[in-house]
N, C-alpha and C positions, 0 to 999 in steps of 0.2 A: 499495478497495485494502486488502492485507492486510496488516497490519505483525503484527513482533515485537518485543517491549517484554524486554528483559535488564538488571534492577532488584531489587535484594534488599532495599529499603526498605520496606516494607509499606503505608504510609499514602502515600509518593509513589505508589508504581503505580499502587496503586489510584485516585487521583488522576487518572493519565496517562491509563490505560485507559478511565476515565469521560469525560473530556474528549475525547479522540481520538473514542471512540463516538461521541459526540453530532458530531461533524464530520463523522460518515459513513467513519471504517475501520470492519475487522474487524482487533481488538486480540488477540492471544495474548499471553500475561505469566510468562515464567520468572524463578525468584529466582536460576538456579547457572549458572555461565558453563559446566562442561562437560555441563550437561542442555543446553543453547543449542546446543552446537556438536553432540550426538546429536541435538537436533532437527534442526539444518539440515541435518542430512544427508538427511534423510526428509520434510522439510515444503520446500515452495516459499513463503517470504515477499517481498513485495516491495522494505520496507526493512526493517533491524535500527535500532532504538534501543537502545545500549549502552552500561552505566555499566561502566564499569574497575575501581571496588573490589568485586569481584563472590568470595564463596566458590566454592571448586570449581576455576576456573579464571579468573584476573582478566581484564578484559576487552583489554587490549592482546595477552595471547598468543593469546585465541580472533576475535582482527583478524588476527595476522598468520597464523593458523591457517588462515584462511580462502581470506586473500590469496597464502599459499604454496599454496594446492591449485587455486586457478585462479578462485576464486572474485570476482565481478566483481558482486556484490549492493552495493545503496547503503548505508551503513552513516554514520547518526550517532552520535557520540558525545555520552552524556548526562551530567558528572561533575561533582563538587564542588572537582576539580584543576581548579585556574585560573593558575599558571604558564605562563610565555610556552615553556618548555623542556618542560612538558608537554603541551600543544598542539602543538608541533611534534611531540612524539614521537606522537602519537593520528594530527595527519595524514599524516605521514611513515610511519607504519604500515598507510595505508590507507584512512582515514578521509574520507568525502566532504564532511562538516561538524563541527563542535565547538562545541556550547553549554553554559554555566557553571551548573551550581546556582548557588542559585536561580534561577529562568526564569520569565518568563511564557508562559503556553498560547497566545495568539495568536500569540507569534512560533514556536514550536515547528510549530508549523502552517504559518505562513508556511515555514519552513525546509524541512518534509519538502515541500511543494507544490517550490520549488522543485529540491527534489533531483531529482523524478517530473517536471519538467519536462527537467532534464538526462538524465534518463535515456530518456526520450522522445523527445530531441532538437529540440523544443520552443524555439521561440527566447519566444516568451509564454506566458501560462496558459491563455488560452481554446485550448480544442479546436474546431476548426472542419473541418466534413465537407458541402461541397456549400451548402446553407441552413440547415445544421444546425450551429449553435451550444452549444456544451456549456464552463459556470463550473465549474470546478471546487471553487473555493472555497465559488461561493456554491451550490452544487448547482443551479443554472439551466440549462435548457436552452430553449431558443429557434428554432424552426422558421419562415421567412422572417418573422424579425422576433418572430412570435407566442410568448409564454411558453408550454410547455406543462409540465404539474404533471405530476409520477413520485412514484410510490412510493420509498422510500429503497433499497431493495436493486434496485428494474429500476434505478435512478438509477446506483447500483454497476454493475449488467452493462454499460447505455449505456458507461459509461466506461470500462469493461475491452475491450469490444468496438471504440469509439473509437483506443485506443489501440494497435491491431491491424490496419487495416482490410488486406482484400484475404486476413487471414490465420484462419483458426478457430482459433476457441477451443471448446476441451472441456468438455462440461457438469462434468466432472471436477473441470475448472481453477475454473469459474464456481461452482461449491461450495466450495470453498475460499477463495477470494476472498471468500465471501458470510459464512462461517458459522467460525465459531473452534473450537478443537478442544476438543472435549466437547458442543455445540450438535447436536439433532438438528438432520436434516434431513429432508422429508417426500420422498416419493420423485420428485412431479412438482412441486416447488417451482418449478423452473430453465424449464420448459416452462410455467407459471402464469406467473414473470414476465416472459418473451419473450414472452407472447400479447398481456400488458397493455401491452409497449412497443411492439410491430405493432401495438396497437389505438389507441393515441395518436401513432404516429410515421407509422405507413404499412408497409403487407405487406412492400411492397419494399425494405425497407432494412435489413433483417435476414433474411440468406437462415438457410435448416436446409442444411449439407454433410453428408449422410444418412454416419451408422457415423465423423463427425468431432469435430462439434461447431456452432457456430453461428460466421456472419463476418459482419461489413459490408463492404460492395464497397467496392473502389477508388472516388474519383473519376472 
């Protein structure tokens, strides 16, 4: 999953960003709320983590900025405002959640998990497809019963694909997803790690829709 991180702190980000990694995003990290709102115009992320006392443009006008153009992307708020009157105004602005400086990283995880569950429509966490089991949390997937081990980025596509089924996804999209901006890419990465999830999952469960992208079927 790819997030954006909107944090002019230097030593939190960097923080965030490390942390998030290792949970298995792909983290992009901007310090100015209107470089954020030029990027969203041109990047597809799947949620925003955003602090409010941002240079540039503070984070509640680049929420409602967003929210005035139609935009419907999951957006936490990440601040050091902890007022009952600021909070309202963060979610009354648009905001899908609101956690306090200081934070700890497990619940921040906890938090964006459940946001990608709502936004999924997800009533729990696990993904579930036929005999195919997929944690999100814990990066587990499980085929009638049996664990089987992925690499960290087919582990990504699984789950990007999961959360699609019946619909392609573009190797376009599946880069994105995969790699943060500035990260090469190798030109058959995306085709390397479809071959290695058909080789552990089974041919059939990951079609090619030739000039689209790649899908899992419906049930």
């Amino acid at each position: 999953m790819r997030l954006l991180l909107v944090e002019d702190d230097e030593l939190l980000g960097s923080a965030v960003c490390a942390g998030l990694a290792q949970s298995g995003y792909t983290v992009d990290w901007l310090r100015d709320g209107k470089a954020a709102a030029a990027a969203l115009k041109q990047e597809e992320v799947e949620i925003l983590i955003l602090d409010l006392g941002l240079p540039g443009m503070d984070g509640l006008s680049l929420l409602r900025q967003l929210r005035a153009g139609g935009s419907r992307l999951p957006v936490l708020i990440l601040t050091a405002r902890d007022t009952i009157d600021d909070r309202i105004a963060g979610l009354d602005s648009g905001a899908d959640d609101y956690l306090i400086k200081p934070f700890d990283l497990g619940e921040l995880n906890a938090r964006l998990r459940a946001i990608a569950r709502r936004k999924d429509g997800r009533a729990t966490m696990m993904i579930r497809h036929g005999d195919l089991n997929f944690d999100p949390k814990a990066h587990v997937v499980t085929v009638a019963g049996e664990e089987i081990h992925l690499q960290a980025k087919a582990n990504a596509i699984l789950e990007a694909l999961l959360q699609r089924p019946g619909t392609p996804v573009s190797r376009e999209r599946l880069e994105q997803i995969l790699y943060g901006w500035g990260e090469g890419v190798e030109s058959n990465a995306i085709e390397v790690h479809i071959h290695h999830l058909r080789k552990k999952l089974g041919k059939q469960r990951i079609l090619t829709i030739r000039g689209v992208g790649y899908m899992i079927p419906k049930s």
